[in-house]
C-alpha positions as CSV (number, residue, x, y, z in Angstrom):
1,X,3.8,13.3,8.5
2,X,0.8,14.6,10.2
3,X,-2.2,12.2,11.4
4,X,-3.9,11.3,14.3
5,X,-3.9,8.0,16.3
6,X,-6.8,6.8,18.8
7,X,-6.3,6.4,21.9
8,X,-5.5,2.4,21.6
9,X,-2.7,3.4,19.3
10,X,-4.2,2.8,16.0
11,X,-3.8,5.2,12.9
12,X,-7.7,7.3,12.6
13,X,-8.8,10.2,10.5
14,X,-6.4,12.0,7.5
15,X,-2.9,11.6,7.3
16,X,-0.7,13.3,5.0
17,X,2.8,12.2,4.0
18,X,5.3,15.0,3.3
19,X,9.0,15.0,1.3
20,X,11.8,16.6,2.9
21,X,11.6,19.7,1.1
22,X,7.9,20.3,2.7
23,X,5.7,18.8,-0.7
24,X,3.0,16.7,-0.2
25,X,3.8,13.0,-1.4
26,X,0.1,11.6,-0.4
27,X,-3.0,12.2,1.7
28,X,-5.5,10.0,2.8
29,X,-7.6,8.5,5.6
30,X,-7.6,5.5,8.1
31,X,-10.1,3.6,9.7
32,X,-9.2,1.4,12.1
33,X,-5.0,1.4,11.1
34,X,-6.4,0.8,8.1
35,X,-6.5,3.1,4.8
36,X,-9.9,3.5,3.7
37,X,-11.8,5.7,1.5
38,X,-9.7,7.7,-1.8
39,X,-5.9,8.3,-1.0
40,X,-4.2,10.9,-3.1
41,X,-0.6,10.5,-4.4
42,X,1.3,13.1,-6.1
43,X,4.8,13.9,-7.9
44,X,7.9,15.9,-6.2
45,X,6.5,19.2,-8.6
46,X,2.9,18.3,-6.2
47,X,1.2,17.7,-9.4
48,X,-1.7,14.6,-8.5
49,X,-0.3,11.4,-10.4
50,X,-2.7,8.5,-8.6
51,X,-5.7,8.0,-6.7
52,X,-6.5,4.8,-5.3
53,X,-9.6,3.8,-3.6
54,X,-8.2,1.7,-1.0
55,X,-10.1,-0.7,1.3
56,X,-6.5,-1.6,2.9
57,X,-3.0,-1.0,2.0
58,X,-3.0,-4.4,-0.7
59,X,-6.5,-4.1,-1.3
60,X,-7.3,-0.7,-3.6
61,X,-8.5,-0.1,-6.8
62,X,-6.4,2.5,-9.1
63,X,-9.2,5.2,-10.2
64,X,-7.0,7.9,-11.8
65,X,-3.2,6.9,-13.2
66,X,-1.0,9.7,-14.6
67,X,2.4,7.5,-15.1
68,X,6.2,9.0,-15.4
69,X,6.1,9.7,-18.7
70,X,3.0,11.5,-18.8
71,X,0.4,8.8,-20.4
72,X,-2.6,9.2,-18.9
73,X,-4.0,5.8,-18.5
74,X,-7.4,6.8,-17.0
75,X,-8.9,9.6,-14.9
76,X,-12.1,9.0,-14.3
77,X,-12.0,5.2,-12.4
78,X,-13.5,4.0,-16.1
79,X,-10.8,2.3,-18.6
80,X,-8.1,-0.3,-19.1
81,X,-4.1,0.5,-17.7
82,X,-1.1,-1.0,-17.4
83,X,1.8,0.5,-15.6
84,X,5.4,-0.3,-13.9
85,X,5.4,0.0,-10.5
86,X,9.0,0.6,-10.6
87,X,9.0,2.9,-13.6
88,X,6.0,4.8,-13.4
89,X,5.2,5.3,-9.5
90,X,8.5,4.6,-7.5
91,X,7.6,6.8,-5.1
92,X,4.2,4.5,-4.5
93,X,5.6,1.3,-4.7
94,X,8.4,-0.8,-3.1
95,X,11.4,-0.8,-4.9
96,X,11.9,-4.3,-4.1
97,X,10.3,-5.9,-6.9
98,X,9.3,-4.9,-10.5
99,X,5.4,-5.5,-10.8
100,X,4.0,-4.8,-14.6
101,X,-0.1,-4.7,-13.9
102,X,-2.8,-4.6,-16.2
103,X,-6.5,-4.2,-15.7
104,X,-10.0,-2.9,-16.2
105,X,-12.0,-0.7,-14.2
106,X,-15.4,0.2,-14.7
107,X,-17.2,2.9,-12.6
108,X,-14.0,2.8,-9.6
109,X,-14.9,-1.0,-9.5
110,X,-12.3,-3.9,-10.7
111,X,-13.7,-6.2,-13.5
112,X,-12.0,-8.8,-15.6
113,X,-8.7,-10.2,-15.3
114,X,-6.0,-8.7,-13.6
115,X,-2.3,-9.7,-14.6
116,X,0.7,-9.5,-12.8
117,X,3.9,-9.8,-14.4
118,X,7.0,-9.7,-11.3
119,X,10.5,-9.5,-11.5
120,X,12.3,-10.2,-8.7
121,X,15.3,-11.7,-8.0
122,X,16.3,-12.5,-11.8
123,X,13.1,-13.8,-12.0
124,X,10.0,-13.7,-13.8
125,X,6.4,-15.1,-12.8
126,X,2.6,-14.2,-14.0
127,X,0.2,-14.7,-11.9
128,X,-3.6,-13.2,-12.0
129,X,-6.8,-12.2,-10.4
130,X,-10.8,-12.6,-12.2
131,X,-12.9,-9.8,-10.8
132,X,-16.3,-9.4,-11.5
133,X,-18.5,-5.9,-10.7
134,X,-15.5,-5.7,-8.0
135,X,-16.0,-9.0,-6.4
136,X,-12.7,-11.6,-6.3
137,X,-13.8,-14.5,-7.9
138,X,-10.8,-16.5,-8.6
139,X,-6.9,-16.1,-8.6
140,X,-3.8,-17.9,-10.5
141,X,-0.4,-17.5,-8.4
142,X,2.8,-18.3,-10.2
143,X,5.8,-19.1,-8.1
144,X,9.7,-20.3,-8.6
145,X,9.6,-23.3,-6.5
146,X,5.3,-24.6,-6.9
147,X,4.6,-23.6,-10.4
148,X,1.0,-22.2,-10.7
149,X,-1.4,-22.3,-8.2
150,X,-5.5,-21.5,-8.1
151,X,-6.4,-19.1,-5.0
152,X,-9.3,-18.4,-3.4
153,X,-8.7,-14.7,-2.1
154,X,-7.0,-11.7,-3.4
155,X,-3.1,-11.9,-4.4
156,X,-2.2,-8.8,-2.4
157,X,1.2,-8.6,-3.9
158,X,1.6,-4.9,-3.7
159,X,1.7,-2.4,-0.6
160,X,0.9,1.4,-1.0
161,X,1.1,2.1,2.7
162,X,4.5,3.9,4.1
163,X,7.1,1.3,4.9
164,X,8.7,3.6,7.3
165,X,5.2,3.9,9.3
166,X,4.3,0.4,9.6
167,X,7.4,-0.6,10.7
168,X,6.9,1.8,14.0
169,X,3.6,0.9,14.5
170,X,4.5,-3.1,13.8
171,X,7.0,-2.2,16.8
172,X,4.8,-0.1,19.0
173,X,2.3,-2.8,18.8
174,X,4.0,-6.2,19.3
175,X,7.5,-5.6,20.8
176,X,8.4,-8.8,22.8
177,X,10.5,-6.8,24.9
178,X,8.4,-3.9,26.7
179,X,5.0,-5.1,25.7
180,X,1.9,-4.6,23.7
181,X,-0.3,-1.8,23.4
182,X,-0.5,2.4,24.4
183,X,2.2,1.6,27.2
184,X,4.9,-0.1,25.7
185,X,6.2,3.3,24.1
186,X,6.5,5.3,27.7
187,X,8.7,1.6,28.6
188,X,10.9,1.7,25.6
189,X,11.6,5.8,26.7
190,X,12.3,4.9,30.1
191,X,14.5,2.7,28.8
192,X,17.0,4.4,26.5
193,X,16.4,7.6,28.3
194,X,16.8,6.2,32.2
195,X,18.3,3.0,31.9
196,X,15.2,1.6,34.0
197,X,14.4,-2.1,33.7
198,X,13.2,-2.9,37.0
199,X,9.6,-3.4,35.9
200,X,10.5,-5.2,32.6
């Protein structure tokens, strides 16, 4: 990985995500530890597969789609898709649960219904989202134990931002240990390296 992070510790500017064998896997930008703006995702032969126009890592829009098997559901952000998170973009999605999503986007923008079909744990629930010109109007959540539920704000169900990443900064932010914030890093060294813990 390659990035930048600001001087309060928060992920700023491009980042890009490499696989072992020195490919790019994705590219984008952060504002604020957020992703923002178009992030790029691409295949292990660096062919592009996915852009998504991300205002967070749970809140993007899909505006190009290229899935595993080589269906192109749109390229442009303008048209209807469905994909497999698990079978068409792996590399994109946790492998923790099977999500089936369908959609429309018009001009990069979410409108209509969104479906979510998720498989997890031996088990299957639908649950939706009603966009309209990109803004969340309502929301239908499906679970085991409550049956279906009306929301009032997006689902969020999927992640595109690096598991491996947030779980650093999740730690270099709010340890209970050493602290929270730029200095808490320098204690955790002092630490493993010195055995120090007189000023913990």
């Amino acid at each position: 990985m390659t990035g930048n992070y600001s001087e309060p510790g928060f992920k700023d500017g491009e980042f890009i995500f490499y696989r072992e064998r020195g490919t790019i896997l994705t590219k984008g930008n952060y504002l604020n530890d957020e992703m923002n703006g178009n992030w790029f995702y691409y295949d292990s032969s660096n062919d592009l597969r996915a852009i998504f126009k991300c205002k967070s890592a749970s809140d993007f829009t899909p505006i190009f789609l290229i899935k595993n098997s080589g269906d192109t559901s749109f390229t442009n952000g303008n048209g209807k898709f469905e994909f497999s998170t698990l079978k068409d973009f792996p590399y994109i999605f946790s492998a923790l649960i099977d999500c089936t999503v369908e959609g429309e986007i018009i001009d990069s923008i979410k409108n209509g219904v969104f479906n979510y079909n998720i498989y997890a744990a031996g088990q299957k629930t639908n649950s939706s989202e009603t966009y309209k010109n990109g803004k969340f109007l309502k929301g239908k959540k499906q679970s085991i134990a409550f049956g279906i539920e009306t929301v009032d704000k997006p689902l969020a169900f999927l992640n595109i931002g690096d598991d491996n990443l947030d779980r650093i900064d999740r730690f270099y932010h709010s340890n209970l240990i050493f602290g929270r914030g730029g200095g808490s890093d320098k204690k955790v060294v002092d630490f493993l390296l010195n055995n120090n813990v007189l000023c913990y």
